[in-house]
BALOBA-1460 file (C-alpha; in Angstrom, 3 decimals):
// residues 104
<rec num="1" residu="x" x="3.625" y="-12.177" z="18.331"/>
<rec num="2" residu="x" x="2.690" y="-8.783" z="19.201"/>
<rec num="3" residu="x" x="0.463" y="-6.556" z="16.998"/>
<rec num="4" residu="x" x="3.029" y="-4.384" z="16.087"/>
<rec num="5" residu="x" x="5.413" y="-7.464" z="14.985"/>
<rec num="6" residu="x" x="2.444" y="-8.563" z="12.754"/>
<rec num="7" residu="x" x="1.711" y="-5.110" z="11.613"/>
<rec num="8" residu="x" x="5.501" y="-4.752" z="10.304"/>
<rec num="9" residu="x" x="5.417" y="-8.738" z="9.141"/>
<rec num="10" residu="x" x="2.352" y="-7.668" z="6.898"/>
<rec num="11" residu="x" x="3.888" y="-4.730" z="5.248"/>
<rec num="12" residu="x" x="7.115" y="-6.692" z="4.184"/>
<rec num="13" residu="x" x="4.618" y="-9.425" z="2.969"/>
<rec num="14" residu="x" x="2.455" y="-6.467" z="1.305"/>
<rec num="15" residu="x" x="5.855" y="-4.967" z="-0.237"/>
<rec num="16" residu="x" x="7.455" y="-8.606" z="-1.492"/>
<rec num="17" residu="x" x="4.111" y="-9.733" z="-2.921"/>
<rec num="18" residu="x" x="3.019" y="-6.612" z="-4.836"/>
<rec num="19" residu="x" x="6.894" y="-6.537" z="-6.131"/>
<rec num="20" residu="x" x="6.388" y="-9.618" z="-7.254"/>
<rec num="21" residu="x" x="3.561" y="-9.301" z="-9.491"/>
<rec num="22" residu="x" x="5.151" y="-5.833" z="-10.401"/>
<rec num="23" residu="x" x="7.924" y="-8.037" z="-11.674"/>
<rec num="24" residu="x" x="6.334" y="-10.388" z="-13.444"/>
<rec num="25" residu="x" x="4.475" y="-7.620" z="-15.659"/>
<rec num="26" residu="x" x="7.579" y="-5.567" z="-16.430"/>
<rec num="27" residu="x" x="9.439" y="-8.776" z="-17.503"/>
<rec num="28" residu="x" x="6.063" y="-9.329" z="-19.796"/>
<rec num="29" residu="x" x="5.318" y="-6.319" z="-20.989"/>
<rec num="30" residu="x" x="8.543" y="-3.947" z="-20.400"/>
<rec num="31" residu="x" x="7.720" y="-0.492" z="-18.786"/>
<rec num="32" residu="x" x="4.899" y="0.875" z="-20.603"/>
<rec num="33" residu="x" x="2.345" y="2.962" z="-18.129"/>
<rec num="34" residu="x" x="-0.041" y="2.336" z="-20.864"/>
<rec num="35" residu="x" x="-0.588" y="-1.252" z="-20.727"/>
<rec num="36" residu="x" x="-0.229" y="-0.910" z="-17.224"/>
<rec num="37" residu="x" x="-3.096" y="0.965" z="-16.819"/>
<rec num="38" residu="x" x="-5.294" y="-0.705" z="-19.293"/>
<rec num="39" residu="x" x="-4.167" y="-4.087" z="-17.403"/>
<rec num="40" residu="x" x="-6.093" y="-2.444" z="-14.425"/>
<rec num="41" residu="x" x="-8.979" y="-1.934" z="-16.010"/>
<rec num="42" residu="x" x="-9.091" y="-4.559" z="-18.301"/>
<rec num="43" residu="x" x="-12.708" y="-6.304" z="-17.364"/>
<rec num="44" residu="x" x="-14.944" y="-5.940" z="-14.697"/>
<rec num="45" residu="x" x="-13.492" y="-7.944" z="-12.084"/>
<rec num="46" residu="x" x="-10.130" y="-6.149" z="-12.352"/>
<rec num="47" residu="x" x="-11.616" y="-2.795" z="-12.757"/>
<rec num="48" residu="x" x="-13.767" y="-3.418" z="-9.248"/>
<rec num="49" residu="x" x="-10.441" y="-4.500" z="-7.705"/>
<rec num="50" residu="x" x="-9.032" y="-1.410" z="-8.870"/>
<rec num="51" residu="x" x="-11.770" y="1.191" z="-8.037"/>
<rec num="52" residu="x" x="-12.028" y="-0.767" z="-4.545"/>
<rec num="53" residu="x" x="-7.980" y="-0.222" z="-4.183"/>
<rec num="54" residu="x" x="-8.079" y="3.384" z="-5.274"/>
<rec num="55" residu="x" x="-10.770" y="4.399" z="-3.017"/>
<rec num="56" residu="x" x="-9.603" y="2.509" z="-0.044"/>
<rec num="57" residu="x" x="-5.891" y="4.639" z="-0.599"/>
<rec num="58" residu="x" x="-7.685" y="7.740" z="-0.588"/>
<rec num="59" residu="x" x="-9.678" y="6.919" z="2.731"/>
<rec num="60" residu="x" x="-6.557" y="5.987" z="3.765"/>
<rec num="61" residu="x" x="-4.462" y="9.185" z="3.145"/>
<rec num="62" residu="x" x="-7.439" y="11.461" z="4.537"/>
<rec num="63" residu="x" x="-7.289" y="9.152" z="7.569"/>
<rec num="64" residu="x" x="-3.513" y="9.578" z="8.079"/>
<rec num="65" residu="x" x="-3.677" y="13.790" z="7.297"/>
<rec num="66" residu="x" x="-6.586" y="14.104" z="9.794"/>
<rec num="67" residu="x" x="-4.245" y="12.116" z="12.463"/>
<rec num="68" residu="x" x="-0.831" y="13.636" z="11.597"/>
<rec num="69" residu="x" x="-1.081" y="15.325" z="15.500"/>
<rec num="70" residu="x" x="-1.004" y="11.653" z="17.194"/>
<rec num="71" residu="x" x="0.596" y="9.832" z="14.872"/>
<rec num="72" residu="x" x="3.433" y="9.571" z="12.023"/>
<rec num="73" residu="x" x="3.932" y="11.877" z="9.350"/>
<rec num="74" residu="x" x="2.115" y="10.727" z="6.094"/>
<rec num="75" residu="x" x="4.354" y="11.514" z="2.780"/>
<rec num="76" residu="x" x="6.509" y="8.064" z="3.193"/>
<rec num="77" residu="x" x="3.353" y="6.001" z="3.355"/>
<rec num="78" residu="x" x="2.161" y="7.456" z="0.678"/>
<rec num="79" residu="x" x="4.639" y="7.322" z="-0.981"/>
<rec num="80" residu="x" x="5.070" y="3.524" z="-0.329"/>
<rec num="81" residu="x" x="1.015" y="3.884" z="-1.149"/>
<rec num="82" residu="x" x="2.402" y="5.313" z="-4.638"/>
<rec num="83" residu="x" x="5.254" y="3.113" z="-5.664"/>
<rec num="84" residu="x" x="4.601" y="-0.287" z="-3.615"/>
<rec num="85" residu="x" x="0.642" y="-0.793" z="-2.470"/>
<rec num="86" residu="x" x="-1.467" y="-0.307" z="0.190"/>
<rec num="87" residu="x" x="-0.596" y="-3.771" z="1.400"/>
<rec num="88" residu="x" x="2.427" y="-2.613" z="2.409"/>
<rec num="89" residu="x" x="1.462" y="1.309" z="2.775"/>
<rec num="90" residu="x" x="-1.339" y="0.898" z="5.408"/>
<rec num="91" residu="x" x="0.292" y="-1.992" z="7.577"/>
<rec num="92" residu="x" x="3.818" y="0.014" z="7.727"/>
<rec num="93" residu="x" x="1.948" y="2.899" z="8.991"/>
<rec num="94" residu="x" x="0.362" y="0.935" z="11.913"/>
<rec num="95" residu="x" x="3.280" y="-0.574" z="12.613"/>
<rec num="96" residu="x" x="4.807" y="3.016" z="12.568"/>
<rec num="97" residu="x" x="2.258" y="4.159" z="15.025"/>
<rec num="98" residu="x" x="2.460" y="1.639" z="17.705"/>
<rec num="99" residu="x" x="5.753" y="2.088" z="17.815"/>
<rec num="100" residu="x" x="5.447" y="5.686" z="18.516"/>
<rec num="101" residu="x" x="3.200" y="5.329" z="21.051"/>
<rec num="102" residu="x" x="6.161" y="2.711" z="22.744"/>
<rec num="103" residu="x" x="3.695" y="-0.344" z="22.447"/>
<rec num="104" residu="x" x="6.043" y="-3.571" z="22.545"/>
């Protein structure tokens, strides 16, 4: 398997996974940003999971704006960043640049 089959492999995993647990909260709790957020924080394990996540996104977008010259555009990823994960954010945008630069 090449590494840009694995790349795009990883962000559908990323994207089904994450839905998944996204699921499985809004069938618990119904759509309410409040719980969702206090879910996130709601000891210290989750909260350094969180912190860790929202960090590594940020790295992430500064990474993508500083290498929008070579590489793809960055509002869909983060957008995918926003509403999906970075699980499925940072792999589609490798994925997105190899095939740009016509690696098979």
């Amino acid at each position: 398997m090449s590494l840009k089959n694995l790349y795009l492999l990883a962000a559908v995993l990323g994207a089904i996974i994450s839905i998944v647990f996204y699921a499985n909260f809004v069938a618990a709790q119904g759509i309410d940003l409040v719980a969702f957020v206090q879910a996130l924080f709601v000891n210290g394990a989750t909260g350094g999971f969180t912190a860790d996540l929202l960090i590594s996104s940020f790295v992430f977008w500064i990474y993508m704006f500083s290498q929008r010259a070579r590489g793809p555009q960055p509002w869909l990823f983060i957008a995918l960043n926003l509403g999906i994960g970075l699980s499925c954010a940072l792999p589609g945008y490798l994925y997105a640049r190899e095939r740009a630069k016509g690696i098979v």
